[in-house]
C-alpha positions as CSV (number, residue, x, y, z in Angstrom):
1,X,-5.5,-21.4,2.1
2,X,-5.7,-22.4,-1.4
3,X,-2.1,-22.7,-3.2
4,X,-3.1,-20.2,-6.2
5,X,-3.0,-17.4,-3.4
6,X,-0.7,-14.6,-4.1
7,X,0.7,-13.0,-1.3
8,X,0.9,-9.7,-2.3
9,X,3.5,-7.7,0.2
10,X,6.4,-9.2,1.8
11,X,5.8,-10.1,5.4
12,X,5.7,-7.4,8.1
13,X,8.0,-9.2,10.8
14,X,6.9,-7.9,14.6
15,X,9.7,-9.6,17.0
16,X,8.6,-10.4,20.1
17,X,10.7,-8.4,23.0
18,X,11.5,-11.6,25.1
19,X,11.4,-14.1,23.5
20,X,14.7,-14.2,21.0
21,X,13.0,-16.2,17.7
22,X,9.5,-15.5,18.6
23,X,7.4,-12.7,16.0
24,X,4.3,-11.6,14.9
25,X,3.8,-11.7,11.2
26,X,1.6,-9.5,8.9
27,X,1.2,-10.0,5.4
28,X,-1.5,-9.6,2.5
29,X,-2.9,-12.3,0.4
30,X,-5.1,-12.0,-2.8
31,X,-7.4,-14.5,-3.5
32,X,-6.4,-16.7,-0.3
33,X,-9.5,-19.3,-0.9
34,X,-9.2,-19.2,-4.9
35,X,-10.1,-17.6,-7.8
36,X,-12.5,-14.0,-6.8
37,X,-12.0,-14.8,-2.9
38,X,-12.2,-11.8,-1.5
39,X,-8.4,-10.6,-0.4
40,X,-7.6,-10.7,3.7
41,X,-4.5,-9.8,6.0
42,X,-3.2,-12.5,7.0
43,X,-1.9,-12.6,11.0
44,X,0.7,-15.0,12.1
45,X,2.3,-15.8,15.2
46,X,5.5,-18.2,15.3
47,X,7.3,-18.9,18.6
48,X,10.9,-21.2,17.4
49,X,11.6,-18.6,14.7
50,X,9.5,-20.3,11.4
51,X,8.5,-17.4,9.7
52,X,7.5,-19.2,6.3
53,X,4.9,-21.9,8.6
54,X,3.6,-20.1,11.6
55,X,2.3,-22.0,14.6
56,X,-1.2,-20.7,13.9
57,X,-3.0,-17.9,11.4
58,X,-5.5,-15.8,11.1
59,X,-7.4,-14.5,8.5
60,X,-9.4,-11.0,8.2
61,X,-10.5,-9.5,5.4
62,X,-9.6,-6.4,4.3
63,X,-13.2,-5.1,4.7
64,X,-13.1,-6.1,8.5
65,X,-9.4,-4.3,9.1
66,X,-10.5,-0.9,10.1
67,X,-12.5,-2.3,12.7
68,X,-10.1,-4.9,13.8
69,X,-7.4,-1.4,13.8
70,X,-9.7,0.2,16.4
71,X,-10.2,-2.5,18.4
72,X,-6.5,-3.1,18.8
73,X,-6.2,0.4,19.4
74,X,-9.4,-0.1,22.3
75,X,-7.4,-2.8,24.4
76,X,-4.7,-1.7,23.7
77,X,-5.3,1.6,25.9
């Protein structure tokens, strides 16, 4: 992730339900690999309670999000 990125929306935090400092974290970032990059949501996962360095990331971009909606929806079911 390039440091000029702007996240865009504060951090959606999704605790986990058994473990006490473990959460999912959701947030959007402009321009994540510099100037023009194309904008993703950016997926997080920290297990000791570090919401500002996640253990490990993921990035999607926004085209892809519908998709990656109704997949979670599939296995989800």
């Amino acid at each position: 992730m390039s440091e000029n990125s702007k996240t865009t929306l504060a951090p959606i935090v999704i605790p986990y339900k058994d473990r006490p400092r473990a959460c999912i974290l959701v947030t959007k970032l402009d321009e994540p690999y510099g100037p023009d990059s194309e904008s993703v949501v950016s997926i997080g996962c920290t297990l000791k309670g570090d919401t500002s360095d996640p253990s490990w990331k993921v990035h999607v971009p926004l085209g892809l999000v519908p998709e990656l909606i109704n997949a979670l929806r599939e296995v989800h079911e």
